[in-house]
Residue, then its C-alpha position, 0 to 999 in steps of 0.5 A: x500500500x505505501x509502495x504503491x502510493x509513493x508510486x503515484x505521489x512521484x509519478x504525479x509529481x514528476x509529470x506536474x513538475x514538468x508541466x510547470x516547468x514547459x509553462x514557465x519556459x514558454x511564457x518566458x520565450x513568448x514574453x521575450x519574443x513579444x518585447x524583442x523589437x523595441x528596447x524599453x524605455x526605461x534603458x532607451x538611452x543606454x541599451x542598443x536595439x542590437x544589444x537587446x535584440x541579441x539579448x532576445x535571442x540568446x534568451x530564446x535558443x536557451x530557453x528553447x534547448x532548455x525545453x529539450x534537456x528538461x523533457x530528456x532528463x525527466x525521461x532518464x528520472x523515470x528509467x532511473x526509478x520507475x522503469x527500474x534502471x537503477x535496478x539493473x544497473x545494481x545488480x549488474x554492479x553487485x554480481x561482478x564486484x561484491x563476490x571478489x571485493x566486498x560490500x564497500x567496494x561493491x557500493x562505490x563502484x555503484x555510485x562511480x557507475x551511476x556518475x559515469x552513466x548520468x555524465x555520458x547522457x548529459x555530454x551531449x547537451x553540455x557539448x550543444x551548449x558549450x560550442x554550438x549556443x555559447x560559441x554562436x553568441x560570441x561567449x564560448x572561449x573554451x578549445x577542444x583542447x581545453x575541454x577535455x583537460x577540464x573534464x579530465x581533471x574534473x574527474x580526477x578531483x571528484x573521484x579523490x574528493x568525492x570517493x573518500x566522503x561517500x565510503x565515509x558516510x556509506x561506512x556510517x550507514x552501515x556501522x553506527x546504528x539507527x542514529x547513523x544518518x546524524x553522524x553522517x550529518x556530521x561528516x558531510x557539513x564538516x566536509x563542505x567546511x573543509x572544500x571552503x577551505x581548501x578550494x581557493x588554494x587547493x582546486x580552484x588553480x588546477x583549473x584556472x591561473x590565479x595573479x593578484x590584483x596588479x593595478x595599484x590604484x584599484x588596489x588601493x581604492x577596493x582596500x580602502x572599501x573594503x576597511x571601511x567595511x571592516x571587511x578583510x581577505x587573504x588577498x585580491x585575485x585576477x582570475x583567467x576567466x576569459x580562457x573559457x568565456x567571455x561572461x565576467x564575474x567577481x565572488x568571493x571565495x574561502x571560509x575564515x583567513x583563507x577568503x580572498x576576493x577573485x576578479x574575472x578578467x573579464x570584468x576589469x577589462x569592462x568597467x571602470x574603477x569606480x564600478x569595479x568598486x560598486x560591484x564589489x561593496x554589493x558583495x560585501x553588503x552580502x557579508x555586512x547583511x550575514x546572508x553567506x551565514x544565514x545560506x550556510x545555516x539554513x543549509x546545514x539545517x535543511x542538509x540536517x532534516x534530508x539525513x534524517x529523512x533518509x535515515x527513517x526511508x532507508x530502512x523501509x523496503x516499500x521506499x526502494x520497491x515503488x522507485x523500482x528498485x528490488x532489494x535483495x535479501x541480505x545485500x547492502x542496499x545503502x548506496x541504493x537508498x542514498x542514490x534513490x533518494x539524491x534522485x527523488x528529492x529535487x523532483x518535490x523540492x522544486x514545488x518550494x524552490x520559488x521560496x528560496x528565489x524570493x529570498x536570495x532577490x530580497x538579499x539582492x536587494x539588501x546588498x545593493x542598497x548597501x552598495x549605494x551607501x558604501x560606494x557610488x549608486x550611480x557606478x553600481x547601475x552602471x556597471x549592472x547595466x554593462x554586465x546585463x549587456x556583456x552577458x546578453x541578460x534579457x531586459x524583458x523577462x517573463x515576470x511569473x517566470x522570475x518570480x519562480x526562478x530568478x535568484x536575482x532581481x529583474x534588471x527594471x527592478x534592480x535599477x529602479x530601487x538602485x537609482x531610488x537609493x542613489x537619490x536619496x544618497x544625493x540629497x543627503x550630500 
């Protein structure tokens, strides 16, 4: 009875959610088609018809391969779990390994073969959108060359990574009593602490080259901002963006002594310093806000309740069998109950998904208002208004389709509460 309704309930849920998501992307497609041809007003004086028609279309082919890889990813979901692929693909696993090494390496090689299989049905799409939608934009930089580096490399720090974090958990699933899934809890937030950590020194560089900042006047004038913040990192860094794409960006990264503020290349050859440095307080205003803290302990608690569930399904026969999975008598089934899971979750999370865009914009918001106090209003539009531009971001988006997605606030928004704050800023000088 629980299988069968577990059965329906994610049945239901993955045809609902899938025709939520075409809804969304053809409202977004239609409303941005629909506005194609003229610029709007409100960016007339600073935004070409070129640049927003290329806008429009970039929109367009993204929105509509996005169609295609949704439709595909829900149809391998369902092979995954409904259609019993996971089934198969696990006893093909467990009879070639588990009889010569063991159930732990019979368990890691399922996860490693899951990843392998999942990696090769998505290529395709990654490959279309790398060198055939990104190339024809202007933004894709990446050679064939590169590419195969990078996934090369990718591999090799997953497996070093993620292999020793998954035997570790799996261990505790199997070894630490009905309380496992609050030590593995455990494990994996102490694990993301360290990847904070180690991943400016450590990863980022084997993929990219790291300088520090030479331009000695925005040197100065971003750790002036960043004093009178009270803000410090470990160091200013210029990143090689540009070797891969053309987008531009800056972020923070590290946990503690070992932030450290990253430039893309890209961006610095866009802006000028005084936009440089209102993008920059923008990302302080997050740290001013504790928006980075409060993402990190709502993560924790919601990575905390995913345990616990997993802790109680695990152990119910009926969770494996209505996902298509037929556990055998005396076989360990944890690397199957945490890959059912991994795949089932985001199939409910998505109906809340909305809730967390409608917080990461109100933080947007947040940090652009600090931005216009620490720096100049005027810069921080400025420079929204080139990246929007060099990134070919509509100007136009669908705004149901915003309000479920978008993590940031649409660009008339953004640049009416900007401009909102850089007036007041004027009055009071």
């Amino acid at each position: 009875m629980q299988s069968t309704a577990l059965t329906l309930l994610f049945a239901a849920a993955l045809v609902v959610s899938l025709l939520v998501k075409f809804w969304l992307s053809t409202r977004q497609m239609r409303h941005v088609a629909a506005h194609r041809d003229t610029v709007p007003a409100a960016f007339a004086q600073t935004t070409t018809l070129a640049a927003h028609q290329k806008a429009a279309d970039y929109t367009l082919a993204k929105g509509r391969f996005g169609l295609l890889s949704t439709a595909f990813g829900t149809a391998v979901l369902l092979g995954w779990t409904l259609l019993g692929g996971l089934d198969v693909v696990n006893v093909a696993v467990r009879d070639a390994i588990e009889p010569r090494f063991g159930g732990m390496a019979y368990q890691l090689a399922l996860l490693a073969a899951f990843a392998f299989i999942s990696g090769l049905l998505d290529l395709p799409f990654e490959l279309y959108s790398t060198f055939r939608i990104e190339q024809r934009f202007g933004f894709n930089r990446m050679t064939w060359k590169l590419y195969l580096a990078d996934m090369v490399k990718g591999v090799i720090v997953g497996a070093l990574i993620g292999l020793p974090i998954a035997a570790l958990i799996l261990w505790l699933m199997g070894a630490a009593g009905t309380l496992w899934w609050l030590w593995a809890w455990g494990a994996w937030m102490g694990f993301n602490l360290l990847i904070l950590v180690l991943y400016p020194t450590v990863i980022a560089p084997l993929f990219n080259k790291f300088q520090p900042l030479s331009d000695e006047s925005l040197k100065a004038r971003v750790q002036t901002l960043m004093q009178r913040c009270g803000f410090q990192a470990k160091g200013l860094f210029v990143m090689d963006g540009s070797k891969r794409s053309a987008h531009a960006n800056a972020y923070f990264t590290g946990l503690g002594a070992a932030k450290r503020v990253v430039f893309f290349d890209t961006l610095l050859h866009k802006l000028t310093p005084g936009e440089v440095e209102a993008v920059l307080a923008h990302e302080l205003g997050h740290f001013k806000h504790k928006h980075v803290t409060k993402r990190m302990v709502s993560m924790f608690a919601m990575s905390l309740a995913g345990f616990a569930l997993l802790g109680w399904l695990s152990s119910q026969t009926w969770f494996y069998t209505a996902l298509g999975v037929q556990p055998s008598l005396g076989a360990p089934n944890d690397a199957v109950a945490l890959l059912l899971f991994l795949l089932v979750v985001p199939v409910f999370a998505f109906f809340i998904s909305p809730l967390f865009a409608q917080l990461s914009r109100k933080h947007e918001f947040q940090a652009d208002a600090y931005a216009c106090a620490q720096a100049s209003g005027q810069d921080l539009a400025a420079a929204l208004l080139k990246l929007h531009e060099d990134n070919a971001s509509t100007l136009t988006p669908d705004p149901v389709y915003v309000r479920f997605y978008y993590s940031h606030p649409a660009a008339l928004e953004r640049l009416t509460a900007i401009q909102s704050h850089a007036s007041l800023q004027a009055s009071r000088a």
